[in-house]
TORPA-4810 file (N, C-alpha, C, O; in nm, 3 decimals):
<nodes>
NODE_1_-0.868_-0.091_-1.480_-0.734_-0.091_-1.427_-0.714_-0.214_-1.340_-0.796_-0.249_-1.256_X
NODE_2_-0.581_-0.289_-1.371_-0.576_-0.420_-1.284_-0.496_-0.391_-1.215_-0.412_-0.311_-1.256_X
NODE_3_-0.487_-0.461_-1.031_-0.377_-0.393_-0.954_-0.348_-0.555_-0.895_-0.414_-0.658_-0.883_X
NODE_4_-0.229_-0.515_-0.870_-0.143_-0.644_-0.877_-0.130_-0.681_-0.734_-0.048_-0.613_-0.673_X
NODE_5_-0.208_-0.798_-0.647_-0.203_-0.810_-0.526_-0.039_-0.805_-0.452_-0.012_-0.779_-0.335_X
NODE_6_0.043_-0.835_-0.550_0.191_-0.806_-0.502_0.224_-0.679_-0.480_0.298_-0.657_-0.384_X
NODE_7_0.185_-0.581_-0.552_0.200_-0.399_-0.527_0.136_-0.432_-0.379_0.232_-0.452_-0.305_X
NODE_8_0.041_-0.443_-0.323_-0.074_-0.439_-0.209_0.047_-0.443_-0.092_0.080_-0.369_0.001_X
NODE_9_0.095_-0.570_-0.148_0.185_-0.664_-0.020_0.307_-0.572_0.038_0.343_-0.549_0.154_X
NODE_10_0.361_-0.524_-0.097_0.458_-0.424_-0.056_0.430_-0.322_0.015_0.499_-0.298_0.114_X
NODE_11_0.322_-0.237_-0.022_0.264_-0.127_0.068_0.230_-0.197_0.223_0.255_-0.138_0.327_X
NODE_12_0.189_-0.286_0.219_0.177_-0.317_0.365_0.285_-0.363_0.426_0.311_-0.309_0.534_X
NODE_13_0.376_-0.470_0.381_0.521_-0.446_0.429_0.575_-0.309_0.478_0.589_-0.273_0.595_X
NODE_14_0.603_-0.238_0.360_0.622_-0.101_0.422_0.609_-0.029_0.523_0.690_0.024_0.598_X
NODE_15_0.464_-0.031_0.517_0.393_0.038_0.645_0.428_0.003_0.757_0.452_0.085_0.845_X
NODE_16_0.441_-0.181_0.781_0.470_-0.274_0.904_0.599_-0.219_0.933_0.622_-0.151_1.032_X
NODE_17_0.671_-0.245_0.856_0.853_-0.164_0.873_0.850_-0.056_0.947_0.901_-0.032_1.057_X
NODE_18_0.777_0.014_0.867_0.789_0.165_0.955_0.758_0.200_1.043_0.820_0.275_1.119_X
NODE_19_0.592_0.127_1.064_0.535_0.147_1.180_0.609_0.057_1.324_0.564_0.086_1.435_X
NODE_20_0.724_-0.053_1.315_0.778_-0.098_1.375_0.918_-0.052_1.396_0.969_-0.068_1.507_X
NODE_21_0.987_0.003_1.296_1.086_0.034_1.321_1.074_0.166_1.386_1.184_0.170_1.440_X
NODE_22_1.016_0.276_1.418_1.040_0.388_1.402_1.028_0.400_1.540_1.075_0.507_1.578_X
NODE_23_0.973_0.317_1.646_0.975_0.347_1.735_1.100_0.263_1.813_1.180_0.316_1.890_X
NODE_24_1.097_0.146_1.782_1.230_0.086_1.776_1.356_0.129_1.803_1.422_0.108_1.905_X
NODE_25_1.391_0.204_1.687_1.502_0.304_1.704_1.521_0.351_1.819_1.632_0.352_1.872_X
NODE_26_1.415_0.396_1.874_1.450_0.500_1.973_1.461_0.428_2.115_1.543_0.468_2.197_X
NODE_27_1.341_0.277_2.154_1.363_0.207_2.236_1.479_0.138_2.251_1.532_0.143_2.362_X
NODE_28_1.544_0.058_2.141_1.660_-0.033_2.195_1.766_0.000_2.196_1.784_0.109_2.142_X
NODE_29_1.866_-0.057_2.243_1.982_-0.009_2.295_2.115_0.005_2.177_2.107_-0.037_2.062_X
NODE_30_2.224_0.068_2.229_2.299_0.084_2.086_2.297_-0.027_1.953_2.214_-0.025_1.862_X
NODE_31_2.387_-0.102_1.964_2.355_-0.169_1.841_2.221_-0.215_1.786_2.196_-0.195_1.667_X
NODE_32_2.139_-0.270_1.861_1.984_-0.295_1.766_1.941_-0.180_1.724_1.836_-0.194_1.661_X
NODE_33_1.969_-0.093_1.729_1.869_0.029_1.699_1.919_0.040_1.522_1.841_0.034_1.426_X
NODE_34_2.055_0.056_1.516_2.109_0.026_1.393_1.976_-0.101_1.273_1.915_-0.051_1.178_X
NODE_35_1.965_-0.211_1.299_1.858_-0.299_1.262_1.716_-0.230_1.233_1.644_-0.225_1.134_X
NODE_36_1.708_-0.178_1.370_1.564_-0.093_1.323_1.540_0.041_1.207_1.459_0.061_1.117_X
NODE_37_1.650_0.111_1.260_1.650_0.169_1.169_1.662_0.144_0.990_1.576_0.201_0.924_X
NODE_38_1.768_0.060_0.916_1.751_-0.008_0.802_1.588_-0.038_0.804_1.522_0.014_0.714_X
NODE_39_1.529_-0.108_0.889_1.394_-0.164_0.843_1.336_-0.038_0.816_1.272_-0.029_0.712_X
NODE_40_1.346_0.062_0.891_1.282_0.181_0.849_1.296_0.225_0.718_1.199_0.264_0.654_X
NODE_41_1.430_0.220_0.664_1.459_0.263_0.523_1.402_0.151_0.443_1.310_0.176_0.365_X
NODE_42_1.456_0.011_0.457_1.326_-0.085_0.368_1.197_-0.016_0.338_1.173_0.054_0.240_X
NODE_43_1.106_-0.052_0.452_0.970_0.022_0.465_0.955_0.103_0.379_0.869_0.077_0.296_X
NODE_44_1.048_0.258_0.363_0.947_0.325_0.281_1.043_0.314_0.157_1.019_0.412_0.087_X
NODE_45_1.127_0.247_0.108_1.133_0.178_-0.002_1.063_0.106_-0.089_1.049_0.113_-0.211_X
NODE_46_1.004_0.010_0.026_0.926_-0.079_-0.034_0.787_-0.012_-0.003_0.718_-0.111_0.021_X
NODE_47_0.731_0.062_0.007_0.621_0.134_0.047_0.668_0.194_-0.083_0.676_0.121_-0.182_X
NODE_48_0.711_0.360_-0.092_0.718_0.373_-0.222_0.707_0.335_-0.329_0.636_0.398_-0.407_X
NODE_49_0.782_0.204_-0.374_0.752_0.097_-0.490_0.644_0.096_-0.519_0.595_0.121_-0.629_X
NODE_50_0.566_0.052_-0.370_0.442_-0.015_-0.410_0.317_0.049_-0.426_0.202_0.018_-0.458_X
NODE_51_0.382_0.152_-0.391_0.263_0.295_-0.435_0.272_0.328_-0.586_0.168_0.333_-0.650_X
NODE_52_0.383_0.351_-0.642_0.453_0.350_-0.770_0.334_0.259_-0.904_0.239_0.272_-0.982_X
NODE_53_0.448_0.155_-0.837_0.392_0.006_-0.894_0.222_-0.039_-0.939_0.166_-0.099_-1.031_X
NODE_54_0.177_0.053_-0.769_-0.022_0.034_-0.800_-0.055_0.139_-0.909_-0.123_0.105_-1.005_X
NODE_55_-0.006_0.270_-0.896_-0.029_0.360_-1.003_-0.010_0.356_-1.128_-0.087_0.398_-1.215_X
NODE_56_0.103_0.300_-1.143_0.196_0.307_-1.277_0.257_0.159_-1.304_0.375_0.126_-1.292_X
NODE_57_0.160_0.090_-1.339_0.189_-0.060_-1.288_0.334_-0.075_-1.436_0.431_-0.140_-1.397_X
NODE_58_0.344_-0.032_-1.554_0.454_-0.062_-1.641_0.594_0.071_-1.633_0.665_0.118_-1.722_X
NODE_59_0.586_0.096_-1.478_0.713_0.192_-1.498_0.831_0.129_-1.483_0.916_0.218_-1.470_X
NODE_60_0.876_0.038_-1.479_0.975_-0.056_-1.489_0.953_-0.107_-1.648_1.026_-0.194_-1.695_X
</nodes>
């Protein structure tokens, strides 16, 4: 099975997103929090994918 160092990248993007945004949210003040949050939804977007993507590398 070959895994595609780009699947990798996404999962760790992801993770970074989330693990940054999530607390984010809750620290900054009205409008930035808006910012953090989206990154949160990126994250496990692109986390998902790239979980996807390592498993099932031709589901696209």
């Amino acid at each position: 099975m070959k895994i595609g160092y780009g699947y990798i990248l996404l999962i760790i993007a992801g993770l970074s997103g989330i693990a940054w945004g999530l607390p984010a949210a809750h620290r900054l003040k009205k409008p930035f929090d808006i910012c953090a949050a989206i990154a949160v939804l990126c994250g496990v977007i692109f986390f998902a994918m790239g979980i996807l993507l390592t498993f099932i590398p031709g589901f696209f």
